[in-house]
C-alpha positions, 0 to 999 in steps of 0.5 A: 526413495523419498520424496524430497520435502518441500518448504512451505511459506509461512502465512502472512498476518493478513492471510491468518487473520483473513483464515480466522473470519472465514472460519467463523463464516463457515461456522455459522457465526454468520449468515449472508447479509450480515453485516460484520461488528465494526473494525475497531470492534472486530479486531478486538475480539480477535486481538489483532490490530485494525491495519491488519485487520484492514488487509485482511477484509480486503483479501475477503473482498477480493475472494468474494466472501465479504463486500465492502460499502462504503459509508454503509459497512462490510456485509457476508456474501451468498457462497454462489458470490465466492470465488475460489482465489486464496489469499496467498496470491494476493502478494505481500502485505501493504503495510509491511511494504510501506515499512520496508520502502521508507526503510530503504527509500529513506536511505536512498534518499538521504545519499541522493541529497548529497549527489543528486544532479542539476538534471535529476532536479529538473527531471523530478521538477517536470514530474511533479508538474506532469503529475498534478496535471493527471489530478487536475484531468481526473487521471490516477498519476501512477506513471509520474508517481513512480517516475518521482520515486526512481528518478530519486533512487537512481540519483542515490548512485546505487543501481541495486537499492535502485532495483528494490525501490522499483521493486517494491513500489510495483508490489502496488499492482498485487492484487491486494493492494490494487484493491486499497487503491481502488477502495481509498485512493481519491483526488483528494489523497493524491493531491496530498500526495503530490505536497508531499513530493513537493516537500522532497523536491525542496529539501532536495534542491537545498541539499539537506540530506537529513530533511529529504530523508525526514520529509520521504518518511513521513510522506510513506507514513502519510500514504500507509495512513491514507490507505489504512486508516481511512474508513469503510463506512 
C-alpha cells in the first residue's frame, strides 16, 4: 500500500533567496570574515529587490551564517558560529504581513469610522497617552501598540476581521520579524509611530471614513519602510 503523499509548502522569497546566498557560502564564494557587496548591489546581482533581500539577511542573522553590524556592514561567520535552524520556521515574510494587514485593517478601519463609540474613543485616546509614556521611559510599547490596533478592529463590528487583525499583527513575534524589530526599531521610530496613531484618532473623532482608512494605510506603509529601508551599515 502506498504511503499517502503529503503536500509540501512552497518557499517563501525570502527563504529562496536566503538558499541562493548560502549557496554561494558553501561554495566558496565567500570565506568568514568577508564582508558581503552592499544590498543594493547584492540584490542586483541575484535580480531580486532589497526588501526581500532584507529578509533574507535577517533569516541568515538568525541561522548564524552572517552577522549584521550596524554602521559597519553584513560579514560571513565561522561555520563553528551556525546554528542548524531553517529558515522555514521563522514565520511568514514581514513584508507580506504589512500588506496584508493594510489590506484588512484598511477596511476594518473605514467600517470602524462610521460606528466606532464614544467609549472606544476614549479607550484609543487612554492608549495613545499610556503609549508615549512607554517611549518617554524608554520601554518598547508593544502592549499599547496592539491595544490601538484591536480596539479599532473590534470597533469595526466584525468579530472575524477582528480575529485576523489580531492575527497577523502577533505574526510580529516570528522569529523573523522579532529580529527587524530588534535591528530597526528605536525611539525615534516609535515616536513616529505614535503621530501616526495620533493622525488615526482624529480622523476617527471626525468620523470620515475615508481619511481613517487613507491615514491606517500610510501608517502601515510608513512602518514597512522603517523596518526595511533603513539601513545596515
Amino acid at each position: 500500500m502506498n504511503a499517502p503523499i503529503k503536500a509540501t509548502e512552497p518557499r517563501r522569497l525570502y527563504q529562496q533567496i536566503a538558499d541562493q546566498i548560502r549557496g554561494l557560502i558553501q561554495g566558496g564564494h565567500f570565506a568568514a570574515g568577508d564582508r558581503l557587496p552592499a544590498e543594493r548591489d547584492l540584490a542586483q546581482q541575484l535580480g531580486v529587490s532589497r526588501p526581500s533581500l532584507r529578509e533574507a539577511l535577517i533569516a541568515l542573522e538568525i541561522e548564524g551564517s552572517v552577522e549584521i553590524r550596524m554602521g559597519s556592514g553584513i560579514y560571513i561567520t565561522a561555520e563553528t558560529e551556525r546554528r542548524p535552524l531553517q529558515t522555514g520556521s521563522m514565520g511568514e515574510s514581514p513584508i507580506e504581513l504589512m500588506e496584508a494587514r493594510a489590506a484588512v485593517e484598511g477596511t476594518v478601519a473605514l467600517a470602524a469610522a462610521a460606528r466606532i463609540s464614544q467609549e472606544g474613543l476614549t479607550l484609543l485616546r487612554q492608549t495613545l497617552d499610556a503609549m508615549r509614556a512607554e517611549i518617554e521611559a524608554g520601554r518598547k510599547p508593544l502592549d499599547q501598540d496592539r491595544l490601538f490596533h484591536l480596539t479599532i478592529a473590534a470597533e469595526g463590528g466584525n468579530s472575524v476581521l477582528a480575529q485576523i487583525v489580531g492575527d497577523l499583527f502577533d505574526e510580529r513575534h516570528s522569529p523573523i520579524s522579532a529580529q527587524l524589530r530588534t535591528r530597526f526599531e528605536t525611539p525615534e521610530t516609535w515616536h513616529l509611530a505614535l503621530r501616526e496613531h495620533e493622525a488615526i484618532l482624529t480622523a476617527l473623532q471626525a468620523r470620515d471614513p475615508l481619511l481613517v482608512q487613507a491615514m491606517m494605510h500610510a501608517h502601515l506603509e510608513q512602518s514597512k519602510r522603517r523596518w526595511m529601508e533603513n539601513e545596515p551599515r
